[in-house]
N, C-alpha and C positions, 0 to 999 in steps of 0.2 A: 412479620409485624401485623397485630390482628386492625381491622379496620372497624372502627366506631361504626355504629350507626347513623348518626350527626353526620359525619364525613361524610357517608355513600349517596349523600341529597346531591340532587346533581341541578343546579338553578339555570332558567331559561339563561341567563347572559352567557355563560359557558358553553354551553351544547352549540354544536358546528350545526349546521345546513346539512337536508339530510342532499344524499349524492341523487339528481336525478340522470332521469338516462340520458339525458343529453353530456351531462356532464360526464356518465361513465364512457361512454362515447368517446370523449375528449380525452379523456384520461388513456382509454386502450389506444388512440389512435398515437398520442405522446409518446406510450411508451413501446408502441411495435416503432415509431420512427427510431427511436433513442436505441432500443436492440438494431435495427437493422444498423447505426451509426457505427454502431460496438463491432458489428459481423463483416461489413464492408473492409476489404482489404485486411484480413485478420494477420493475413502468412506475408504480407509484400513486403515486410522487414525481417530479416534474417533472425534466428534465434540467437542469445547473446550468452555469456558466463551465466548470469544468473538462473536463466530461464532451464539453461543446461541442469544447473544447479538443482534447481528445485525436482526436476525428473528424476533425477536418478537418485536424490536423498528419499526420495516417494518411490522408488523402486529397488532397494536393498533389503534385504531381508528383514524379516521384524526384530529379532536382537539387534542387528544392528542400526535399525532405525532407530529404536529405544535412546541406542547408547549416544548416537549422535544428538539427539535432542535433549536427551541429559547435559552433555558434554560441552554443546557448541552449538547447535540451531533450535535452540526455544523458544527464539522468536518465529515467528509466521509456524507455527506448530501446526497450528488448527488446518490451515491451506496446505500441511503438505500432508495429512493424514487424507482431506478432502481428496486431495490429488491422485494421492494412492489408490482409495474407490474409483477415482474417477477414470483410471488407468488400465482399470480392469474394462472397460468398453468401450477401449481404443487410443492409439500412441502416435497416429500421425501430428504434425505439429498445430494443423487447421485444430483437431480436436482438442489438443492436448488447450491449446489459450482459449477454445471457449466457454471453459468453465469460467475462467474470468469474464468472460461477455456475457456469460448469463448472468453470474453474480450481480453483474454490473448493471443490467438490464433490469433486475429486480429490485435494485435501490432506486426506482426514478420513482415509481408509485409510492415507496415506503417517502420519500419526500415529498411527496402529494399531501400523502396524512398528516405527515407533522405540520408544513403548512396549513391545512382545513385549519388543525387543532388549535396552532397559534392565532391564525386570524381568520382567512376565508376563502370559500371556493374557487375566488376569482385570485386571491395571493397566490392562491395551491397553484392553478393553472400558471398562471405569470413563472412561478419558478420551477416549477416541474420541466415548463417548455426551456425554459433556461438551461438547467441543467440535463437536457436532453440532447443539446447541443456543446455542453462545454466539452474543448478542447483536450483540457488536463484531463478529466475522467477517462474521456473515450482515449487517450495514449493510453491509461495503465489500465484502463479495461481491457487491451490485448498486448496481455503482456502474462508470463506463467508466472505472476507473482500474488503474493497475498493482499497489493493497494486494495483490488477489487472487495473484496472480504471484507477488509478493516474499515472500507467505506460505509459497507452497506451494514457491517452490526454495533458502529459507532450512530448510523443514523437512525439507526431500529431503536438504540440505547434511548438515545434521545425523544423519541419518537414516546416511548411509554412510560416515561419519565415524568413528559406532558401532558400523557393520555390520564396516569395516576391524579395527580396532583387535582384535572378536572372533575375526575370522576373515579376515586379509590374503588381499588378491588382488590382482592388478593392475588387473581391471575396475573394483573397487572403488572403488581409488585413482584412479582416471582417473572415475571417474564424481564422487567429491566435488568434485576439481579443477572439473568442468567445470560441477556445480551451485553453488559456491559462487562462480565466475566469472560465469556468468550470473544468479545473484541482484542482484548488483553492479549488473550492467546492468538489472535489474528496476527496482534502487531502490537511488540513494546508500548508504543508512542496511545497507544488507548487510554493509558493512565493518564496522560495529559487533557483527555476530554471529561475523563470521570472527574478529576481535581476541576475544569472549567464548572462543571455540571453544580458541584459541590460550592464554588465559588458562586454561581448565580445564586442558589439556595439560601447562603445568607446574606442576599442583598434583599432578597424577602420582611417585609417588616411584621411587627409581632399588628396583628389585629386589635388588640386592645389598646395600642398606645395611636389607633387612631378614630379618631370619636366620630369622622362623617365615614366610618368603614361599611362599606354592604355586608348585605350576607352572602353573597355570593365571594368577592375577596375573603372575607372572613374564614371559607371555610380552603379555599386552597392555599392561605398564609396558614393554618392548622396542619394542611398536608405537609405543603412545605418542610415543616417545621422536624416532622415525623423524617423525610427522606433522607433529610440530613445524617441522619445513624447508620444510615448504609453503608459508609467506609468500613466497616469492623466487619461484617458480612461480606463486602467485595474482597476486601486484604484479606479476609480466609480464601476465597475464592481462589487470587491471584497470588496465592503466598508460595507454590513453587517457581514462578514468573521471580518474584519479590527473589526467592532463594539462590536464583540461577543469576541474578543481577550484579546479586553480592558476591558473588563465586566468581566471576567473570569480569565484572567492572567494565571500565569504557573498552577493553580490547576489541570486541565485538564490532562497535562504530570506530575504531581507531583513525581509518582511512577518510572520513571527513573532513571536509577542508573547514578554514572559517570564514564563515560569509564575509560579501563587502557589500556596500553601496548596489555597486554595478549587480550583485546576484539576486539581493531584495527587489531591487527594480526588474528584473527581469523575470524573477517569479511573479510578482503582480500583476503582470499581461502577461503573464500563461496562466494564469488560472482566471483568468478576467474576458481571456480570447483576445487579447491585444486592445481593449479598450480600458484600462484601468478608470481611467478620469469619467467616464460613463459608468460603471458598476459605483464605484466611490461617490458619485454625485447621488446613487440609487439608494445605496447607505447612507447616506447625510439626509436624505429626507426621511425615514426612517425614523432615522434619531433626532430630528429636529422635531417632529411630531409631537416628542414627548421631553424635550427642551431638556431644562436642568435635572429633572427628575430619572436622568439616566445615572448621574452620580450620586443618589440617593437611597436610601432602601424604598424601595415598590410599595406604593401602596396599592395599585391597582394590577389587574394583570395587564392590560396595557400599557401601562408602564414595564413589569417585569418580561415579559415577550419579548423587547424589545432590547434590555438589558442580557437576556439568556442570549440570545443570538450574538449579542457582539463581545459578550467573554470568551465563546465559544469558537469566535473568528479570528479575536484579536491574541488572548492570553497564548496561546500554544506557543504562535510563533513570537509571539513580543517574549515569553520566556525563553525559548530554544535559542531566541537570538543571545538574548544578554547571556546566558549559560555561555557561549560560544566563546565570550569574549577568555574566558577560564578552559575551556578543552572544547571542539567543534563539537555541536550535539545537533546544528539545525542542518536539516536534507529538505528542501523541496518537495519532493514528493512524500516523504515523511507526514507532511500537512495537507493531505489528500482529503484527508477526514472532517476539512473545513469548509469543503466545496459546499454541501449543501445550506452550512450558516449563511455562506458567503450568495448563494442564488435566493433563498428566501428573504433575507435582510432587504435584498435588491429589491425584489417584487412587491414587498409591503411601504417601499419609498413608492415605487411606482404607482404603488395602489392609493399612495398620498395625493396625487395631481387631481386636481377639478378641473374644465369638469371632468367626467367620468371618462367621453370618448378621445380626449387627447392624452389620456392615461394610457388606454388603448394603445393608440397611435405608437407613443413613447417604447411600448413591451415589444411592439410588435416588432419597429424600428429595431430596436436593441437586439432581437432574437434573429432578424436579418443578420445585421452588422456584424452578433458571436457565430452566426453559421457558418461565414466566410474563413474562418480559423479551423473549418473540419476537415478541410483536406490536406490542411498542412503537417496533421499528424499522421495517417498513411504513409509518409515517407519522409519526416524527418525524426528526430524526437528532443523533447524539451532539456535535455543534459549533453554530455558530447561521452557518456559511459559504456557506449555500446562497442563493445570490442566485436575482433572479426576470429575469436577460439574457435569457431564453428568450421569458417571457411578452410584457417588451417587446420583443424585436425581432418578436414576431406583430402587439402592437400596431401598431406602425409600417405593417408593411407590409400589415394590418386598414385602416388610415385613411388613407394616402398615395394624393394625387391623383398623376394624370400629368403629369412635368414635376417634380415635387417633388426634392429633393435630400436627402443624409443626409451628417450629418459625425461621424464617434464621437470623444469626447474623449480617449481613448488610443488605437491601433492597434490593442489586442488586444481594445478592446470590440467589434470587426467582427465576431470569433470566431463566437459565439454568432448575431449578426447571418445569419451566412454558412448557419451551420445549421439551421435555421430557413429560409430562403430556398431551399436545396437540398431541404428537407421540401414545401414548396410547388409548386418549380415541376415535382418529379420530376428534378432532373439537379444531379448536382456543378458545385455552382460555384466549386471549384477547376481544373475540368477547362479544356484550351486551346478547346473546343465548346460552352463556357457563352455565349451571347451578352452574357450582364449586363444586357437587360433587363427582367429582372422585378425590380419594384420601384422605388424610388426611385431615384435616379442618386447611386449614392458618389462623393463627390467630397475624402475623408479616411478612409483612405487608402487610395489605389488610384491605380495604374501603367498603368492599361487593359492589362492581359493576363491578367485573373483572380485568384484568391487566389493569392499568392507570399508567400518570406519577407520580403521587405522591409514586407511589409501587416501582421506580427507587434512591429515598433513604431514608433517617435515618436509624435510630438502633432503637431496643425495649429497653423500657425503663422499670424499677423493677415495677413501681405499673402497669404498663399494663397484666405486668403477673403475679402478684396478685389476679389481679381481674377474670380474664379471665382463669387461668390453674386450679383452683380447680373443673371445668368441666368435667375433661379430667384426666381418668386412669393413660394416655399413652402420653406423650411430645417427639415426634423427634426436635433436634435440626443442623442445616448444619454449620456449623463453617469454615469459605473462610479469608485468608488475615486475619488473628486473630494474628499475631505475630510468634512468637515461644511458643513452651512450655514450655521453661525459662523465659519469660519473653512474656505473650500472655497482649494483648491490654483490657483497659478499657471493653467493652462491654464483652469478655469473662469472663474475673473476674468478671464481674456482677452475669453474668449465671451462674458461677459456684459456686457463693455464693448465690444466690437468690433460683435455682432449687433444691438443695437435700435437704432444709428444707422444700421444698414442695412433693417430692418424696425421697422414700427410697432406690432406686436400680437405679443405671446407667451402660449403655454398652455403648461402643464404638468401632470406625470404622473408619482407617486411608485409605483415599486415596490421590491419589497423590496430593497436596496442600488443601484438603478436608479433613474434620474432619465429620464423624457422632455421634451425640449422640440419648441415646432413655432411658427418664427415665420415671418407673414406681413407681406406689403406693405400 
């Protein structure tokens, strides 16, 4: 999109304060606290399915990476290609999550800027320090998922979005394009910020239909007006995302529950640090600042500031809810990517108080009170998802004699299994150099040529283990996602009807969402 001449005037009311070193000062000292937040206790909670997950789809061969991200992980692409690089210079677990901590580390500054951009040095401060401390981040900052990623290039998104609009350029614009494309591929749920983004856009009003207009509004309702055409540029962008969506449908999020009451309210204080009625009070002054003219189109950027931030805060999840009510689509941490609407909104209420130093008082108080919430994520975590695949697949291969067999009740319970066994014997065993025999002999599923994607699903089926367990003394079985034990799913009833006519003795072994078994002759 070429950019006018007219356009590139950049008017005193616009341009941010420039950063003096006291301020940058402020800012490195924000953000070495907010990395040190991220690095503290990185390893002190166990690795979980997912995190399993993401290792080993970032360490299989590139055909079959390809084919899997074709096929069934296209979401978080971008983080597990990251991953992959990142793999290459080291696999312990400390290292393997802090790619996320860094990622994570490096969105506090990126929400410094956008704050300056939106209002000022002292809002930047106020929320940067805010979300230096928030809870939510710092859980999925150490975590081997892509939250961290999709944070920081939904807020980059955003970030130059504002930056155009003040003052067009063409790098500009070629940089939001390219951050708001790659968010997509961070994480599905990006599309929900480009459509918020899109949404503020035309609340923007047209400069001529208002006669006391500046020239300064004048000329970023002209930008405005311009960005809006960036959907047809992004949907090329994200149109194998768009292609893979339609291929696959909801299967992918299937396992979503549908919110209640009880889960809305308890995501509110976790992303608020347990004070909602405090952050909410910090948004209502805010938006009280600029009165009715939040439901208006903008004639000022004071007014539209103000308006971008709470589409950005509210739309995602006010739609993912109501979608829910027709097939589950809203997750929690899902709306990760709202943290920094949700810290700056606050700061620029705060920044509302007269006089000046009980405004002060107010951030600083507040930044207390969300601190108190940091060490609650070191060892608990905000969902109850975190299974114990890890612990049992050590058991397993703790107590497995030689000759023993392992069969997993789904394909992707191996996951975890695989990770865990590459930890032990020191080598990828997804690699073509893995022998495969350390440990039990998998005989569900596996192809004899290593971890591949076809070992990512089915179930085993009765004659496979007919044919194949009269070999073997000794059967472990891993049972993940099997139902309840009133009522457990299809493939467990197989097992449990197929196995003790073939052995006479079984034990078992509950962990947390994990079932072991181990029958012998």
């Amino acid at each position: 999109m070429p950019i006018s001449n007219d356009s590139k005037r950049v008017t005193n009311s616009l341009q941010t304060e420039p950063l003096g070193t006291r301020r940058w000062i402020g800012l490195a000292f924000v953000s070495l606290v907010g990395l040190g937040l991220r690095l503290i206790c990185l390893t002190c909670k166990p690795f979980w399915f997912d995190e399993a997950f993401s290792v080993e789809i970032a360490r299989v061969t590139w055909p079959n990476f390809l084919h899997l991200l074709w096929w069934r992980e296209a979401n978080m692409s971008l983080y597990y290609i990251l991953l992959r690089l990142w793999l290459y210079l080291g696999q312990s677990p400390f290292f393997i999550r802090s790619l996320s901590a860094a990622i994570a580390a490096a969105t506090i500054p990126v929400v410094y800027w956008l704050a300056s951009l939106l209002f000022d040095r002292r809002t930047a401060l106020i929320s940067t320090a805010l979300f230096s401390v928030s809870a939510y981040h710092i859980r999925y900052a150490q975590e081997a998922r892509s939250y961290a990623l999709f944070a920081l290039l939904g807020t980059l998104s955003s970030a130059f979005l504002v930056a155009f609009l003040q003052n067009p350029t063409d790098a500009k614009h070629r940089a939001y394009l390219l951050t708001s494309i790659l968010a997509v591929y961070a994480h599905f749920y990006a599309l929900l910020l480009i459509v918020a983004q899109w949404l503020a856009l035309l609340c923007v009003g047209d400069a001529t239909n208002f006669d006391k207009a500046e020239p300064a509004d004048e000329l970023w309702m002209v930008n405005a007006k311009d960005m809006r055409k960036n959907w047809r540029i992004i949907a090329a962008g994200v149109a194998p995302v768009l292609i893979f969506v339609a291929k696959t449908g909801a299967g992918p999020i299937k396992w979503i529950k549908r919110p209640g009451i009880s889960d809305l309210a308890q995501f509110s204080g976790d992303c608020t640090n347990a004070w909602p009625i405090l952050y909410l009070a910090g948004c209502a002054l805010a938006v009280f600042a600029v009165g009715r003219s939040l439901f208006r189109h903008a004639q000022t950027w004071t007014e539209w500031r103000v308006q971008f931030l709470s589409i950005w805060l509210i739309f995602p999840v006010l739609l993912t809810v109501l979608l829910s009510f027709a097939r589950p689509v809203f997750l929690p941490r899902y709306m990760i990517f709202c943290i920094p609407a949700l810290m700056i909104l606050t700061a620029a209420g705060i920044g509302t108080i007269r006089p000046i130093w009980l405004s002060g008082i107010v951030a600083g108080a507040l930044l207390l009170l969300s601190a108190r919430s940091v060490p609650f994520v070191y060892s608990h975590d905000f969902d109850n998802e975190r299974d114990a695949s890890i612990a049992a697949s050590g058991f397993i291969l703790d107590h497995a004699r030689p000759n023993d067999a392992v069969v997993f009740h789904i394909a992707e319970t191996r996951i975890p299994y695989e990770y865990v066994r590459s930890l032990r014997s020191g080598r990828n065993t997804a690699s073509p150099q893995f022998d495969g025999h350390f440990g039990p002999e998998i005989l569900f599923p596996d192809d004899g040529t290593g971890l591949n994607y076809r070992d990512f699903t089915g179930k085993p089926s009765p004659e496979l283990l007919r044919k194949e367990l009269p070999r073997y003394s000794s059967v472990w079985v891993m049972l993940m996602n099997n139902g309840t034990p009133e009522k457990p799913d299809a493939t467990t009833m197989m097992l449990s009807e197929v196995l003790p006519r073939m052995y006479s003795h079984m034990q078992k072994w509950q962990f947390a969402k994990v079932e072991v078994r181990l029958y012998n002759k």
